[in-house]
C-alpha angles and dihedrals in degrees: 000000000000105000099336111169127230124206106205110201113203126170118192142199130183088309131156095192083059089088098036088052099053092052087051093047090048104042091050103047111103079215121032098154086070099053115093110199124202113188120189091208108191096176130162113229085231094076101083087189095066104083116136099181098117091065101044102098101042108110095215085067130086103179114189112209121209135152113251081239093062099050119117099200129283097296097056091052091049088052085052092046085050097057085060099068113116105182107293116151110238135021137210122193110196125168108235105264111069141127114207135208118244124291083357093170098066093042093052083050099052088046090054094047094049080059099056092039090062081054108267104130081201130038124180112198113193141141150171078260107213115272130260127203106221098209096060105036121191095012114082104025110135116248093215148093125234134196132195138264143185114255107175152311111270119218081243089063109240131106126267124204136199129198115248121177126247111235118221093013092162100063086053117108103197147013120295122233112258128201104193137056133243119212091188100053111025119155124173142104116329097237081081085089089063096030106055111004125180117271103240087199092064117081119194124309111059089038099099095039095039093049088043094066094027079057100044084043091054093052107267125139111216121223140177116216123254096205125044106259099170139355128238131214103228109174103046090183115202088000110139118246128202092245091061097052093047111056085197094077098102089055086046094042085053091048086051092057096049092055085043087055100044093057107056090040096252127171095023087301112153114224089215115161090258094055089047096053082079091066102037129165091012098067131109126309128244108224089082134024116239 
């Protein structure tokens, strides 16, 4: 536990809880000196509430600036995020809008070390996290604990998953498998930024599901916590969203399916080494078979 180093992921969008959630995260952390936060921080000069001066000359803080125009989708700003990890030992990728427990780094650490003391070299601990209403903090944050579950195919191909609470989570003494991945909550060792990076050339839909098996390919081992460890804003009424503001996203999400496809070998497609040259290198791992 001694100085062990944190690199917090956050990509942003036009978003008023993003300062919010960066004082939270800050405030409850047992050691904030240690976390070194990377924001990719796509904001408009019209919204008068997204200033992040106050943070600019903090040296924990790298803080990418690009204008909410040039942005190419989430998972373009998470693969820029990624080229910015410099060592530390451990990473978190949160969306911008959370709200976090008390002293919620060690106890991610001492999740993640149970882990590798039951024998996973590397566990991934990651979750759909319960929802919190911002403008009634703390009222209304959920005091549970969900997992994920499968929903259904989509006609695109890939998976789709749904939240569902775990009854009883207080009388659980570790972390639950998971199957599936959270963009949103994500916790594990911070070679994760060089091992399975986001593909900047998938948009939105395939992420979860793709990262999940490039993860479990690469040798993680994929957990949901037992304790609540933060809180998400789901609904994010009348918040703008890059797809509102570029019109080209339907164009960018199809693409998105193709490369999904592609890589799981849908649709008779063969996943040959030629064929996989158009996803490298964010293609599957080679520590386990599909």
């Amino acid at each position: 536990m001694k100085n062990k180093t944190i690199f917090i992921q956050i990509a942003a969008y036009r978003d008023p809880e993003l300062i919010p959630t960066l004082d939270d995260l800050l405030s409850n952390a047992k050691y904030p000196d240690r976390l070194k936060i990377c924001i990719a921080w796509q904001h408009s000069k019209d919204d008068s509430w997204d200033n992040l001066d106050k943070f600019k000359d903090n040296s924990n803080f790298n803080i990418l600036d690009i204008d909410y125009l040039e942005s190419e989708g989430v998972c373009w700003a998470r693969n820029k995020i990624q080229q910015h990890y410099n060592g530390e030992d451990y990473t978190l990728q949160l969306d911008s809008h959370h709200r976090f427990v008390k002293n919620w780094d060690i106890k991610l650490i001492d999740m993640f070390n149970s882990l590798v003391n039951d024998g996973y070299k590397k566990p991934l601990i990651t979750a759909y996290i319960p929802s919190y209403v911002p403008e009634t903090y703390p009222e209304g944050r959920l005091d549970e604990i969900w997992k994920m579950e499968f929903d259904r195919y989509a006609v695109e191909g890939y998976i789709a998953t749904k939240p569902h609470s775990v009854p009883n989570y207080k009388s659980l003494k570790k972390p639950i498998p998971s199957r599936f991945y959270s963009a949103h909550f994500a916790f594990t060792l911070g070679q994760f930024c060089l091992e399975v990076q986001h593909d900047p050339n998938m948009y939105f839909h395939g992420e979860e599901p793709s990262i999940a098996v490039r993860a479990y390919t690469n040798g993680y081992d994929l957990f949901h916590p037992h304790r609540i460890i933060a809180w998400h804003e789901y609904t994010r009424n009348e918040k703008p969203k890059q797809w509102d503001d570029v019109s080209t996203w339907v164009d960018k999400n199809q693409q998105s399916h193709e490369r999904f496809r592609l890589l799981f070998g849908m649709d008779g497609v063969k996943c040959t080494p030629c064929a996989m040259k158009r996803l490298k290198p964010y293609t599957l791992g080679e520590e386990r078979t599909l």
